[in-house]
VOGU-3710 file (C-alpha; in Angstrom, 3 decimals, decimal comma):
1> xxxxxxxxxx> 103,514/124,117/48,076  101,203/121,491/49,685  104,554/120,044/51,615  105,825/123,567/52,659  102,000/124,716/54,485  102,212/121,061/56,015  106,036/122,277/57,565  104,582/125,620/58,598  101,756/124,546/60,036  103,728/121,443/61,850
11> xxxxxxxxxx> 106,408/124,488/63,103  103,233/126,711/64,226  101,771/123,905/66,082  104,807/123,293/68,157  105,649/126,594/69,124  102,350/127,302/70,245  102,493/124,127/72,108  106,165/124,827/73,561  104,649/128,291/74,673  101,365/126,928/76,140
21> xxxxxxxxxx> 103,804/123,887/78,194  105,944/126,793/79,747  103,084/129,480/80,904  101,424/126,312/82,880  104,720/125,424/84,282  105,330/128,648/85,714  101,557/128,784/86,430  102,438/125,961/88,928  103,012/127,103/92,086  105,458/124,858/94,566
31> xxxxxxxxxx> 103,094/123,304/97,462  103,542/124,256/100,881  104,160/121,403/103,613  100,491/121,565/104,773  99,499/120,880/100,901  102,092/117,969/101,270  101,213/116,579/104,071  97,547/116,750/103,663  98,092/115,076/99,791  100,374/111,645/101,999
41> xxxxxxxxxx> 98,079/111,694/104,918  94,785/111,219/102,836  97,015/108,278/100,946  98,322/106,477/104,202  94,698/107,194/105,612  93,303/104,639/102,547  96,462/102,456/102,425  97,185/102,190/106,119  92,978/101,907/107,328  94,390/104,842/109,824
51> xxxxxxxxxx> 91,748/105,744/112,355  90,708/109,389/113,069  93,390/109,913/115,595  96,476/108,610/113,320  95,207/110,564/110,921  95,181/113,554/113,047  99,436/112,781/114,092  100,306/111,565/110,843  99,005/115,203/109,780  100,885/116,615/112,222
61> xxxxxxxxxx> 103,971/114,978/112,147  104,418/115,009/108,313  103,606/118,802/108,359  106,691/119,444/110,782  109,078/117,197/109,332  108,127/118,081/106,009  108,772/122,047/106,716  111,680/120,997/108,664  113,460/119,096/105,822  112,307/122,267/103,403
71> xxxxxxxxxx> 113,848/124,911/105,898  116,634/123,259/106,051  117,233/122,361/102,253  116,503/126,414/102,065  119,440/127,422/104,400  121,586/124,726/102,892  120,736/126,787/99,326  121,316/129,535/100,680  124,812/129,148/102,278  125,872/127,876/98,844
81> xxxxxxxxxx> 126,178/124,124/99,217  125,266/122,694/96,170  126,483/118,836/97,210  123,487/116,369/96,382  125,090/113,954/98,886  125,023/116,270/101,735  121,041/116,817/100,593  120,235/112,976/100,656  121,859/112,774/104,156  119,724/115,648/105,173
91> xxxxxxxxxx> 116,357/113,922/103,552  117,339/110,679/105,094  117,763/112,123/108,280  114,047/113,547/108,650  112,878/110,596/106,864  114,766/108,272/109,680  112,715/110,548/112,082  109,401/110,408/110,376  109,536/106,396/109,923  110,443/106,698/113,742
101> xxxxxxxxxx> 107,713/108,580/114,849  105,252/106,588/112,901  106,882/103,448/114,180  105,397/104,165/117,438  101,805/104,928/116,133  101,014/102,260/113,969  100,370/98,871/114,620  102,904/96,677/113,914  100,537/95,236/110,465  100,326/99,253/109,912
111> xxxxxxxxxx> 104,360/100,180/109,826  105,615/97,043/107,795  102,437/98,200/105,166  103,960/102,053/105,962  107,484/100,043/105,154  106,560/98,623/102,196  105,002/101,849/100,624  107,815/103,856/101,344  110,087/101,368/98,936  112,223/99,776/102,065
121> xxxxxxxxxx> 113,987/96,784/100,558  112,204/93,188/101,421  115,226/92,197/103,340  115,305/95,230/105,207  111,838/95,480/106,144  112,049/91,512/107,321  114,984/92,157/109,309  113,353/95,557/111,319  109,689/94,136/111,636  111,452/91,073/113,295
131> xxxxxxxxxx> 113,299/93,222/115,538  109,864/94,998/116,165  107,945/91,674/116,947  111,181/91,031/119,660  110,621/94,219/121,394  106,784/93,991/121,269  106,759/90,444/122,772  109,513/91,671/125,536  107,046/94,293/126,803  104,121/92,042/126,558
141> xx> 106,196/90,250/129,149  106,485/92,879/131,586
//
């Protein structure tokens, strides 16, 4: 008797749980691109030592890129393409533009910390900040 209120009350437990773990996942609500790109500016902000002006354009840039990549993940849903390949290209794409963008605001110290955040391989990251340090020193020159 004991083992059988032990089973029911184990079985009541975990529906209630189940039920309680679906009404706050539909309670979640999916955050817009300003939401987004508030929630990675206030991180680079901290991790990056942006000043008030980067902050301002990393704002900014993330927000467009950010619905930009959405929009377009939205038409690609809707015309039926359901290829995760053709989605990566398309995320890598605005994500080659964002690291582009910001590659011209921060400091060189700045994008390889930016680099190294956004999980760019070691080799990788050596090979573009060197490329970086070339250019930088070229127009020093002029």
């Amino acid at each position: 008797m004991k083992m059988k209120l032990t089973t029911i009350l184990l079985t009541t437990f975990a529906i209630t749980f189940a039920i309680n773990a679906t009404a706050q996942h539909q309670e979640q609500k999916e955050k817009s691109p300003v939401e987004i790109a508030y929630e990675q500016t206030e991180m680079l902000r901290e991790d990056l030592d942006l000043n008030h002006f980067q902050v301002f354009k990393v704002d900014s840039i993330l927000q467009s890129n950010i619905a930009g990549v959405m929009n377009q993940f939205e038409e690609m849903k809707k015309g039926g393409l359901q290829n995760p390949d053709s989605y990566r290209e398309v995320q890598k794409r605005w994500q080659t533009k964002t690291d582009s963008e910001f590659e011209k605001l921060f400091t060189l110290d700045q994008f390889e910390r930016y680099l190294k955040l956004s999980g760019m391989p070691s080799k990788e990251r050596k090979k573009k900040m060197a490329e970086l340090r070339k250019k930088a020193k070229e127009n020093n020159k002029k």
